[in-house]
Residue frames as qw, qx, qy, qz and C-alpha x, y, z in Angstrom:
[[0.000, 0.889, 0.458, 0.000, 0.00, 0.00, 0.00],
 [0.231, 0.432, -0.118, 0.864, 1.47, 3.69, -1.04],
 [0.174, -0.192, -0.381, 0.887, 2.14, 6.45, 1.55],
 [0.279, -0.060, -0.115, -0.952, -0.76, 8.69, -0.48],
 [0.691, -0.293, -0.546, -0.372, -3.27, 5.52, -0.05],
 [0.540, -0.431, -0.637, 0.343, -2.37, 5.00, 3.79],
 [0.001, 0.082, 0.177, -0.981, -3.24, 9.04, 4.19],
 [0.479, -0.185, -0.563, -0.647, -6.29, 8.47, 2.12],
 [0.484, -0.262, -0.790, 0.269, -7.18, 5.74, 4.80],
 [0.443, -0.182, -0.465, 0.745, -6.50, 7.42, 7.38],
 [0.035, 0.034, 0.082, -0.995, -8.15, 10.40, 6.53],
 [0.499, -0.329, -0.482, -0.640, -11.42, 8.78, 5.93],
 [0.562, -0.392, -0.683, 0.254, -11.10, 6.96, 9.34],
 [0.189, -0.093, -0.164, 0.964, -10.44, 10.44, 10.57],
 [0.485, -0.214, -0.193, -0.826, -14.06, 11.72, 9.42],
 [0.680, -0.343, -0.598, -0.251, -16.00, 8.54, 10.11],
 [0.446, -0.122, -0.672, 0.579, -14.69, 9.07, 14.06],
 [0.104, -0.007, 0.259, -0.960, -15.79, 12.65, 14.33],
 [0.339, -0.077, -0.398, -0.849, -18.66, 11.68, 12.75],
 [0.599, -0.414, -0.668, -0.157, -20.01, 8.78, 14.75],
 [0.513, -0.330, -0.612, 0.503, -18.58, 10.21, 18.13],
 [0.090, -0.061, 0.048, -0.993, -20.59, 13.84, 17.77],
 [0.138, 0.349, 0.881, -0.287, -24.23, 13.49, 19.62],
 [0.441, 0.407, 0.290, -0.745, -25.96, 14.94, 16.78],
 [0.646, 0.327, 0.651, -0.225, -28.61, 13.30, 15.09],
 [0.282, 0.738, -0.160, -0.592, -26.85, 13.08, 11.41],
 [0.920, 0.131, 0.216, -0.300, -27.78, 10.75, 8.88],
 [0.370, 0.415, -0.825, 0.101, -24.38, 9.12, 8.89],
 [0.263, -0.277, 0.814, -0.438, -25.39, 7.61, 11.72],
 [0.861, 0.175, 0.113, -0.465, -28.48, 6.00, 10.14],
 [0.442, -0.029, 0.861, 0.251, -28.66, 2.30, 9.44],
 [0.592, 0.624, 0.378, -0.342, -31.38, 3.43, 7.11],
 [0.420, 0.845, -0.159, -0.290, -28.65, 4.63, 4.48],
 [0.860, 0.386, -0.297, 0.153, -26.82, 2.66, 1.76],
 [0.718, -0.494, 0.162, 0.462, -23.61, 1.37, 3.38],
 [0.554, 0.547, 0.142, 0.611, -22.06, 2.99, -0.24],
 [0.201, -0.863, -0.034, -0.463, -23.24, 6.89, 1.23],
 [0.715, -0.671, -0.084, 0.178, -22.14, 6.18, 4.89],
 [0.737, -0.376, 0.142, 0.542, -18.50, 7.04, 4.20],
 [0.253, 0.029, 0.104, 0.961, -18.48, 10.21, 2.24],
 [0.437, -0.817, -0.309, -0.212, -21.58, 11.30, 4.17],
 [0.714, -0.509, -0.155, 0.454, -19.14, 11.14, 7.08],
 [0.360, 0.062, 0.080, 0.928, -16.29, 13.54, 5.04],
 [0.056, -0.560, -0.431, -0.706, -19.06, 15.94, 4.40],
 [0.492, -0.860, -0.090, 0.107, -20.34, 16.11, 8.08],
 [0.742, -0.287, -0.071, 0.602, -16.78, 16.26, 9.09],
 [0.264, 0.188, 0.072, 0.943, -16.19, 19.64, 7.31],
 [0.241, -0.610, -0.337, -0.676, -19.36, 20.87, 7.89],
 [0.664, -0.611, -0.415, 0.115, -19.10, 20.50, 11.54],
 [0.653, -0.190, -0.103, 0.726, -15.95, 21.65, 11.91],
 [0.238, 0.427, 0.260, 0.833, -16.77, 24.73, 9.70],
 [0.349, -0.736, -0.213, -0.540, -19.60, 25.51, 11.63],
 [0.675, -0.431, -0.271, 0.534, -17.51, 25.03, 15.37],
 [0.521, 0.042, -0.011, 0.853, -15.38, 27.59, 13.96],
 [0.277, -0.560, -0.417, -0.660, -18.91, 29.87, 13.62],
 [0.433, -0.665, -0.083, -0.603, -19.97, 29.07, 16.87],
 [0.772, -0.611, -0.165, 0.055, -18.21, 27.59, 19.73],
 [0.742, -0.038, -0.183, 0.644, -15.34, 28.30, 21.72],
 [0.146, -0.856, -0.361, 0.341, -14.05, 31.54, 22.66],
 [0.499, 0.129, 0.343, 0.786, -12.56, 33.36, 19.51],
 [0.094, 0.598, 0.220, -0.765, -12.98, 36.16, 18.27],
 [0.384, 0.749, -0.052, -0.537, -14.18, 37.82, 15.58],
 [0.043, 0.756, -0.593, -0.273, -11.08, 37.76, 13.53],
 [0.005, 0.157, -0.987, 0.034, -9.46, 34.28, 14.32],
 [0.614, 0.235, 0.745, -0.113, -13.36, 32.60, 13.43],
 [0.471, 0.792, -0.164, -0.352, -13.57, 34.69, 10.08],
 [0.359, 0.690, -0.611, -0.148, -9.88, 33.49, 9.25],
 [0.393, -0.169, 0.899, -0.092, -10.38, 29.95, 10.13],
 [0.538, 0.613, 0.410, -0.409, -13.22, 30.16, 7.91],
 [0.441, 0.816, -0.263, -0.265, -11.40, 31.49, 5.01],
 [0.076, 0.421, -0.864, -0.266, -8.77, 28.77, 5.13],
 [0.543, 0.178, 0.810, -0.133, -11.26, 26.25, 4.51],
 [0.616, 0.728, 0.094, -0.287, -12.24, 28.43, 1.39],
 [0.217, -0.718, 0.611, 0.253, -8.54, 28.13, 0.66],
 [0.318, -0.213, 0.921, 0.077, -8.28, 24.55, 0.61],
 [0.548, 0.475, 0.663, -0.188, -11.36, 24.30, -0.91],
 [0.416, 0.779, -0.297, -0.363, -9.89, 26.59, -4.42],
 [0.081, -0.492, 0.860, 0.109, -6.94, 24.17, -4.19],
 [0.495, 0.151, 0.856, -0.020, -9.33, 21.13, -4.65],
 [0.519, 0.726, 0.245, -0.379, -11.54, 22.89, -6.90],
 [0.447, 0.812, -0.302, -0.221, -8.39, 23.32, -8.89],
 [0.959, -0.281, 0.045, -0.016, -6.58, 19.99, -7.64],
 [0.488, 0.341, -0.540, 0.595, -3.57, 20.83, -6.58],
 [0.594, -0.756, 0.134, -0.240, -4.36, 20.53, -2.63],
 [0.703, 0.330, -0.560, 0.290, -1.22, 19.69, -0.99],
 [0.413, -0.519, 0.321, -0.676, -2.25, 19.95, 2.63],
 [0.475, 0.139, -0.865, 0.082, -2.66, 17.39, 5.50],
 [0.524, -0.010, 0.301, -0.796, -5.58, 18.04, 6.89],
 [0.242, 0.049, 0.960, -0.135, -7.44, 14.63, 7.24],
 [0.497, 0.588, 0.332, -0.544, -10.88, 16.50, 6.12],
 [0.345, 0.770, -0.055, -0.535, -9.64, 17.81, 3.31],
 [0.234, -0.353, 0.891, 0.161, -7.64, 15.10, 2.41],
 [0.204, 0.215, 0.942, 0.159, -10.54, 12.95, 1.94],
 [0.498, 0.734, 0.302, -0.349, -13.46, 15.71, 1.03],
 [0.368, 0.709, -0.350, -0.490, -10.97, 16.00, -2.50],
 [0.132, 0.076, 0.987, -0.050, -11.45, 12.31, -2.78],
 [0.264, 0.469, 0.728, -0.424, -14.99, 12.58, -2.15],
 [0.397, 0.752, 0.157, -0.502, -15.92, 15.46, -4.65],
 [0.113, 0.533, -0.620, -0.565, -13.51, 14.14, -7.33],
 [0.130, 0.199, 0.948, 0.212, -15.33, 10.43, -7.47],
 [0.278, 0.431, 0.854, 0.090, -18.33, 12.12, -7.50],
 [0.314, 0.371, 0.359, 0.797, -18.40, 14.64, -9.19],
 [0.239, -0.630, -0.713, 0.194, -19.76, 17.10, -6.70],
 [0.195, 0.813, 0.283, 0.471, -20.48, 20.40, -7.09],
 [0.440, 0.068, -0.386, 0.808, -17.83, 22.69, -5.44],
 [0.174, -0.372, 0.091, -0.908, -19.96, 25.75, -4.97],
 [0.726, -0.369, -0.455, -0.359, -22.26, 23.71, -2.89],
 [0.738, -0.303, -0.444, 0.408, -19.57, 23.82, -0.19],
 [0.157, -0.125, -0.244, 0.949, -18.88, 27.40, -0.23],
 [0.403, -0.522, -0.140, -0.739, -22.14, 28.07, -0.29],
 [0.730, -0.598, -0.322, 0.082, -22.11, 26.43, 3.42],
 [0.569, -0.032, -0.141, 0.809, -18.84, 28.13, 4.10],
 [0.065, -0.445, -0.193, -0.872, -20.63, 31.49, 3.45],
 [0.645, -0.616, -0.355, -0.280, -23.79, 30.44, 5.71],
 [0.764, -0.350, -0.328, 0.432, -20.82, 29.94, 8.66],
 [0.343, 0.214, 0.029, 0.914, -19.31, 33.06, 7.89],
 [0.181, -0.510, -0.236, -0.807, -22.26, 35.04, 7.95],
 [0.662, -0.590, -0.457, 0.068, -23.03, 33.54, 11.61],
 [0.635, -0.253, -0.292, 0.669, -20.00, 34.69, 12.71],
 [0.031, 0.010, 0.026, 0.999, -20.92, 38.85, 11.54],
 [0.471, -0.285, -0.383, -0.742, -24.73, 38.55, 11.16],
 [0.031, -0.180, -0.938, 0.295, -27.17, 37.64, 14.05],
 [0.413, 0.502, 0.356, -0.671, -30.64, 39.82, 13.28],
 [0.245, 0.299, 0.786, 0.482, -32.48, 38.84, 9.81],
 [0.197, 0.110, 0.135, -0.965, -34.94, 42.11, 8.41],
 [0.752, 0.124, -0.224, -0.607, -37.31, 39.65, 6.65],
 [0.911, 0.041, 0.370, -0.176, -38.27, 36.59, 5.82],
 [0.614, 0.764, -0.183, -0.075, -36.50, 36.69, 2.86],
 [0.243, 0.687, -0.659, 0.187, -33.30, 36.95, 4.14],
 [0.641, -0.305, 0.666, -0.229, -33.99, 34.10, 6.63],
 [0.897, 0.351, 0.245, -0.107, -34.81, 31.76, 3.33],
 [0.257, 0.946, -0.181, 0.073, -31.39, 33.16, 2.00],
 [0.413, -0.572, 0.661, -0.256, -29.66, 32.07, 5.24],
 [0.782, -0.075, 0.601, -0.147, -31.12, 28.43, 4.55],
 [0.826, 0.550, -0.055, -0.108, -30.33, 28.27, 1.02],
 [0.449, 0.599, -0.629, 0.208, -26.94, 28.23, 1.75],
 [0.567, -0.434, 0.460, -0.527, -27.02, 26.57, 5.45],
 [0.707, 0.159, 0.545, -0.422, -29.56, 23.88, 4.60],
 [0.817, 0.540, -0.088, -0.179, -30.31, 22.81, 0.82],
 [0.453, 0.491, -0.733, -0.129, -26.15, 21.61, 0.06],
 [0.216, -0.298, 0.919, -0.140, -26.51, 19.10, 2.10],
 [0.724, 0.337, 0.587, -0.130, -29.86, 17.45, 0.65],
 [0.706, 0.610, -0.245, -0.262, -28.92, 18.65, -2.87],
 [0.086, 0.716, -0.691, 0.047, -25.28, 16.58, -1.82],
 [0.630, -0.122, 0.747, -0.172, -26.72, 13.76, -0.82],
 [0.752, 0.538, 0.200, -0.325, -28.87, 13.64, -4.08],
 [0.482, 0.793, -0.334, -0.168, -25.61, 13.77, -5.88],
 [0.115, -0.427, 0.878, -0.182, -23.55, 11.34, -4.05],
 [0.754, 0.322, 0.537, -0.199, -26.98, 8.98, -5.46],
 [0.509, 0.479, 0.652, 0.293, -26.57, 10.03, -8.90],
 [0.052, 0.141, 0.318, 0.936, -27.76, 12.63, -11.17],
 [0.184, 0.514, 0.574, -0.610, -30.81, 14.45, -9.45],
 [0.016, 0.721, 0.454, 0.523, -33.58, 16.30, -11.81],
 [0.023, 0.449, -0.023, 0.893, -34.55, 19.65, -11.46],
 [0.578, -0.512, -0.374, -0.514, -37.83, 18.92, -9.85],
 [0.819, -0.427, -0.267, 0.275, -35.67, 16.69, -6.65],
 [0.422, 0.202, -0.263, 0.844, -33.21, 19.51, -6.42],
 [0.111, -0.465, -0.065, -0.876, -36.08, 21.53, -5.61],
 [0.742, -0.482, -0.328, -0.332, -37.81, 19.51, -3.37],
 [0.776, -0.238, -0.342, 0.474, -34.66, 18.88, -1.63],
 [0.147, 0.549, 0.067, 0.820, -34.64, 22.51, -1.41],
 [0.489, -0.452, -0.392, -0.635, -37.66, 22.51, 0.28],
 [0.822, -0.384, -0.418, 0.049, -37.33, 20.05, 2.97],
 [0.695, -0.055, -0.336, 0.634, -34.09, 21.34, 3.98],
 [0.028, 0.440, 0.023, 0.897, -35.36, 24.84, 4.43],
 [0.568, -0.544, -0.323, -0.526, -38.37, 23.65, 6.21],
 [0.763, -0.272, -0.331, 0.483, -35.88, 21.44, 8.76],
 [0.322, 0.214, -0.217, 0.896, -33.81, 24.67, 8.85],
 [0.280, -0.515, -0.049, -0.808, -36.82, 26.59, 10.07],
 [0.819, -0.438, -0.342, -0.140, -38.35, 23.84, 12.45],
 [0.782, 0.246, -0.295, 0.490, -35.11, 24.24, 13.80],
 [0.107, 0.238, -0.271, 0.926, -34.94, 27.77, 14.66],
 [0.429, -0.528, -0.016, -0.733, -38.22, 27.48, 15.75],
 [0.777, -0.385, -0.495, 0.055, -37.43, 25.06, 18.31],
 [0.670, -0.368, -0.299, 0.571, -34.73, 26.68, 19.78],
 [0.095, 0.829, 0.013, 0.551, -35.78, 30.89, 19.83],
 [0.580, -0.792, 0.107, -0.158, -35.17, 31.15, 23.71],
 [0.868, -0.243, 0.185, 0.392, -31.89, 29.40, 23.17],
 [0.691, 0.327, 0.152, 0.626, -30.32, 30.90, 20.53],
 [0.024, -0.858, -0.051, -0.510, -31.47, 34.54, 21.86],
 [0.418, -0.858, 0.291, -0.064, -30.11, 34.33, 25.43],
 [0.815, -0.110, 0.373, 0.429, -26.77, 31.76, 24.25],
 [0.574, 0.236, 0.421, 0.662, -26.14, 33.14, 20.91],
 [0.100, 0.577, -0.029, -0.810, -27.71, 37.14, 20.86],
 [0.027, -0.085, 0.702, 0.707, -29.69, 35.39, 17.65],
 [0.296, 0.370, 0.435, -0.765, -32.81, 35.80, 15.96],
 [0.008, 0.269, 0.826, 0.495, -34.40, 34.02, 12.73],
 [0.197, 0.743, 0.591, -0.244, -37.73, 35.80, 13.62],
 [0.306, 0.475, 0.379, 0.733, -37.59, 37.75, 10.75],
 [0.185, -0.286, -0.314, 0.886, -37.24, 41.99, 12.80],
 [0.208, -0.186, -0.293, -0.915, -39.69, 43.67, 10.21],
 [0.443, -0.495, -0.515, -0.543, -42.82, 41.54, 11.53],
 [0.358, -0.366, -0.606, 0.608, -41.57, 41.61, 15.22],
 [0.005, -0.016, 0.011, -1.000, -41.87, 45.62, 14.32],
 [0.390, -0.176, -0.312, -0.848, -45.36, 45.35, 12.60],
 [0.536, -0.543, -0.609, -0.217, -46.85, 43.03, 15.27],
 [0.426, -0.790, 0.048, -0.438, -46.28, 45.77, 18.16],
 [0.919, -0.317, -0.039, 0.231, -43.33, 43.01, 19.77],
 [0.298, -0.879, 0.371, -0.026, -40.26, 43.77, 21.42],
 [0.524, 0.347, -0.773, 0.083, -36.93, 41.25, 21.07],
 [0.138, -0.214, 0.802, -0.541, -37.66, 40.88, 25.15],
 [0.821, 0.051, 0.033, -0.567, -41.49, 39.72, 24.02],
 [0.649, 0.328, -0.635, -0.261, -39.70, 36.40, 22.71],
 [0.406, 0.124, -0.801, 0.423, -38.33, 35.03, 26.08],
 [0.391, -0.336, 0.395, -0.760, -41.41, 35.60, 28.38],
 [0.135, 0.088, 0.937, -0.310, -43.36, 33.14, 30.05],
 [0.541, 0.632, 0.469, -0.294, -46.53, 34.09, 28.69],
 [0.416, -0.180, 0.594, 0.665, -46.14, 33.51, 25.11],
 [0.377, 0.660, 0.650, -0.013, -49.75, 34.31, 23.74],
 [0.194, 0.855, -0.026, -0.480, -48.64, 38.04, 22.90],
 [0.332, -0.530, 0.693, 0.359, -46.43, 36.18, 20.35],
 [0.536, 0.074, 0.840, -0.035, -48.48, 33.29, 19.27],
 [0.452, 0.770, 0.276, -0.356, -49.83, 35.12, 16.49],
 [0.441, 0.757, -0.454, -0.164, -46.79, 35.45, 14.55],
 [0.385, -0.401, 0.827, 0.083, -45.33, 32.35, 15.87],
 [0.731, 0.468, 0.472, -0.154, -48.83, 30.56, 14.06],
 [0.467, 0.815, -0.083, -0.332, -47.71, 32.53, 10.86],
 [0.023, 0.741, -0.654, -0.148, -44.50, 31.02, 10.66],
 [0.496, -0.121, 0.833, -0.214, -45.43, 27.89, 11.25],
 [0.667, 0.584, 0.379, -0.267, -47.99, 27.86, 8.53],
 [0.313, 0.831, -0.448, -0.100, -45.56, 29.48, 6.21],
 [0.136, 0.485, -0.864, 0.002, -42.83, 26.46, 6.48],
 [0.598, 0.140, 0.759, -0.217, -45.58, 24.09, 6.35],
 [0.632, 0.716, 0.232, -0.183, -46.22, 24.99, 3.01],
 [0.360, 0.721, -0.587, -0.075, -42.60, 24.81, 1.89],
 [0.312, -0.255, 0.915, -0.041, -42.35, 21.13, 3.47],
 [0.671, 0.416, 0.585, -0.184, -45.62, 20.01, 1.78],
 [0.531, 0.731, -0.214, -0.371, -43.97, 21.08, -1.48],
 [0.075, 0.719, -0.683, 0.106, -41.06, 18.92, -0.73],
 [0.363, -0.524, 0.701, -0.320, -42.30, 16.13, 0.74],
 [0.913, 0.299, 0.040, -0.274, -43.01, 13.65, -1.88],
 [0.375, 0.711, -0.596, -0.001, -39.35, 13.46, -2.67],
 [0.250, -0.592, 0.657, -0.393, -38.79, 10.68, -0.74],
 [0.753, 0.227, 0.606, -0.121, -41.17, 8.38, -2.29],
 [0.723, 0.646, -0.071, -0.232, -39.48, 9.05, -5.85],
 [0.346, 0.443, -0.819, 0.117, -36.01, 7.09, -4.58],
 [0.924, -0.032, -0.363, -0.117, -35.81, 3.56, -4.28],
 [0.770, -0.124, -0.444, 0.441, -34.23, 1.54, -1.37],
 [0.450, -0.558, -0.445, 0.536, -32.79, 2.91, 1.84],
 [0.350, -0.057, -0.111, 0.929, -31.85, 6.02, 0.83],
 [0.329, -0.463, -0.541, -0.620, -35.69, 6.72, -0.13],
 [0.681, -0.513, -0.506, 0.133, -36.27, 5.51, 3.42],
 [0.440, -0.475, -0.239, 0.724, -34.10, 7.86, 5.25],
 [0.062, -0.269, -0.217, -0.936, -35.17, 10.88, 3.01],
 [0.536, -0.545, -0.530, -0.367, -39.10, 9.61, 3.88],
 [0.601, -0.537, -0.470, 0.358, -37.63, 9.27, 8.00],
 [0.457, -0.020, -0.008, 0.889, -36.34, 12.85, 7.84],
 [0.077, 0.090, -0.045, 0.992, -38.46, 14.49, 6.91],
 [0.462, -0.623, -0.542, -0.323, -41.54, 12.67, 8.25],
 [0.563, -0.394, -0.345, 0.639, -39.45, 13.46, 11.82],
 [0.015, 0.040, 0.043, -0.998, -38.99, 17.53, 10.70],
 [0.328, -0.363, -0.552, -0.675, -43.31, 16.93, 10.35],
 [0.637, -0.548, -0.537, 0.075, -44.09, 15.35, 13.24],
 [0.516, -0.165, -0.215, 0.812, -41.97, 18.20, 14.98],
 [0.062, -0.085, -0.148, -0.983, -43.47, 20.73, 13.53],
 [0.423, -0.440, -0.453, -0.649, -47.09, 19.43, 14.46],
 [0.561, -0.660, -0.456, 0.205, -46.32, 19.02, 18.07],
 [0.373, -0.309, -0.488, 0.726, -45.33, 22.51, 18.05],
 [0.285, -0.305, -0.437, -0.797, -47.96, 23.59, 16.54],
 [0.636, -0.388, -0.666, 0.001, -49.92, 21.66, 19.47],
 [0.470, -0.585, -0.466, 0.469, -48.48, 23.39, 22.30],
 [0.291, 0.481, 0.249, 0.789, -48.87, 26.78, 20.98],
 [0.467, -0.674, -0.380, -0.428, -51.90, 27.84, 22.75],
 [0.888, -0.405, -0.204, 0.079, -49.88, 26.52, 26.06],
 [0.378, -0.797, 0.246, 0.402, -45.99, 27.02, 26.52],
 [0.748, 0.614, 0.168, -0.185, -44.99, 28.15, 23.13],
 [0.076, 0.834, -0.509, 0.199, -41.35, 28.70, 23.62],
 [0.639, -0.454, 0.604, -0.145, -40.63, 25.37, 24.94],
 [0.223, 0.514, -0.691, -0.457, -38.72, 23.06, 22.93],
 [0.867, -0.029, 0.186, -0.461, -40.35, 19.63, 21.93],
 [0.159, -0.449, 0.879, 0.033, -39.02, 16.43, 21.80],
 [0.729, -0.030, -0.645, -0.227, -39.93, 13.19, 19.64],
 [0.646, -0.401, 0.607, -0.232, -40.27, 10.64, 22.56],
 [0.147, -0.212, 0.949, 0.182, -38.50, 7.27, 21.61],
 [0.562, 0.293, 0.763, -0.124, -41.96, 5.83, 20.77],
 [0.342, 0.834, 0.011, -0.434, -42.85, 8.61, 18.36],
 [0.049, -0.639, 0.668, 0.379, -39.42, 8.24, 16.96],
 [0.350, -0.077, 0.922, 0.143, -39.93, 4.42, 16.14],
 [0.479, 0.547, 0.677, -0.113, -42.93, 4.75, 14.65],
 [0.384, 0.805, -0.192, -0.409, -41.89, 7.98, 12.55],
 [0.033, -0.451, 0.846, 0.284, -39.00, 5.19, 11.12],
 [0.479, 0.182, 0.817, -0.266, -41.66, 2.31, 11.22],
 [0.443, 0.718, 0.384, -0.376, -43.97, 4.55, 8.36],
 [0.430, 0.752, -0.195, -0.460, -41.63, 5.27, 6.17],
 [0.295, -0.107, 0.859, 0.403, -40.39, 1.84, 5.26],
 [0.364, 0.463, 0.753, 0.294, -43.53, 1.65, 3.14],
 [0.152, 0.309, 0.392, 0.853, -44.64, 4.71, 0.53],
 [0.338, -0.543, -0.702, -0.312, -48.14, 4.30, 1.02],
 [0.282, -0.812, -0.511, 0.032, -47.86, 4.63, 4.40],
 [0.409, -0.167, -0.031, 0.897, -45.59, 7.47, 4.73],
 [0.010, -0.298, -0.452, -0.841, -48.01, 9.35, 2.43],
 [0.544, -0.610, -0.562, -0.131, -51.21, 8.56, 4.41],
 [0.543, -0.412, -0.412, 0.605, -49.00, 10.03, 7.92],
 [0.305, -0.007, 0.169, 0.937, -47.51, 12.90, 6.00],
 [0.196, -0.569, -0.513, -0.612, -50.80, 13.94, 4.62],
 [0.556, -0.687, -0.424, 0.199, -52.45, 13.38, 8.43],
 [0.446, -0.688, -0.087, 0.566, -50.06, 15.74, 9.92],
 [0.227, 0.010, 0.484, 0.845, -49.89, 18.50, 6.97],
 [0.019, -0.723, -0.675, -0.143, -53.72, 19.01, 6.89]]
């Protein structure tokens, strides 16, 4: 075995670690998906985590997360233009990864960008710009998966659009009271805080009803960009159909228990319970029913 093929190794064992030994819920970790995917899924988390650490944890500054950021664009020109000549384990194997399959560079700096812009940007003036945020954020990674199947159509790029935006949103709306007193962030989109008479302190109160009105709005609004999306999942075969169908029946069933506790404590994050979970995996081994759930909790 050559020196450049026992780096190669190495550097994929080097993702697949971070990737199984990080406690969030990311579909490397699924048995649902082709054993083929599982190992440049992994490279892909592996930068994207890392990229987005450099966004938000630890105590850097400014500066020194901006320019950790930028060498990842770096390395990423240098693949783009293959002459990387670094030894970085990631990067090692993500120019592997995007050379067998032919994967679409800008699809990584457009997540590089989305990290960046955490690190200078924490108030959004619309909606708009929140949908903006998730196109780059959210969508490469379902349009990357699609590609690391094959050759996607137009129509599944878009639907993977879709889903991943809605996830992105279900997201922020699980965790406003977190991300405002942790992070000083805000995905409620400032223009309708303005025009519904609400304050930034209105978000974090215990009584949430003065809220609930624009929380409803949102909700409704990224229900109608998952129900555009959420056929995609019954138009691929075998597992990987299955773990598209368990995704994003899981970002549904989320979104309709917090729709549920609106009325109640609206600001409180919800949580599949293990039974929920099984059964949201259970439904989408078959089309049929997946459709029949999806529909049920989409109405």
């Amino acid at each position: 075995m050559t020196t450049m093929q026992t780096d190669l190794d190495g550097a994929y064992q080097f993702c697949q670690h971070l990737a199984k030994s990080h406690y969030e819920n990311f579909p490397v970790a699924s048995i649902l998906l082709p054993k083929k995917l599982r190992q440049p899924i992994s490279v892909i988390y592996a930068f994207a985590r890392t990229a987005d650490d450099f966004a938000d944890e630890g105590q850097a500054n400014q500066n020194t997360r901006l320019q950790q950021l930028d060498d990842y664009s770096t390395a990423l020109e240098q693949i783009n233009h293959q002459n990387y000549q670094g030894s970085e384990p990631i990067f090692i194997a993500l120019a592997d990864v995007i050379q067998q399959h032919e994967l679409p560079i800008v699809l990584f700096e457009d997540l590089l960008s989305a990290f960046k812009q955490d690190v200078v940007k924490n108030r959004y003036i619309n909606f708009e710009e929140v949908l903006n945020y998730c196109q780059r954020s959210a969508n490469p990674v379902g349009r990357l998966l699609l590609y690391l199947n094959g050759t996607p159509t137009q129509q599944q790029l878009q639907q993977s659009d879709a889903i991943c935006t809605a996830l992105q949103l279900i997201n922020f709306y699980q965790d406003i009271v977190q991300d405002y007193t942790e992070q000083d962030r805000i995905y409620i989109p400032q223009d309708e805080l303005t025009a519904a008479g609400l304050t930034e302190s209105d978000i974090v109160q215990a009584n949430s009803h003065k809220i609930a009105p624009l929380i409803r709005s949102l909700y409704h609004r990224t229900e109608q960009i998952m129900a555009f999306g959420h056929s995609l999942g019954c138009q691929l075969s075998g597992r990987l159909g299955w773990e598209i169908r368990a995704m994003t029946l899981g970002g549904i069933q989320t979104l309709a228990l917090l729709k549920q506790q609106q009325d109640s404590n609206l600001l409180v994050r919800p949580r599949l319970s293990r039974w929920l979970m099984i059964k949201v995996i259970t439904v989408s081994i078959s089309k049929n029913g997946y459709r029949q759930f999806a529909k049920q909790l989409l109405k």
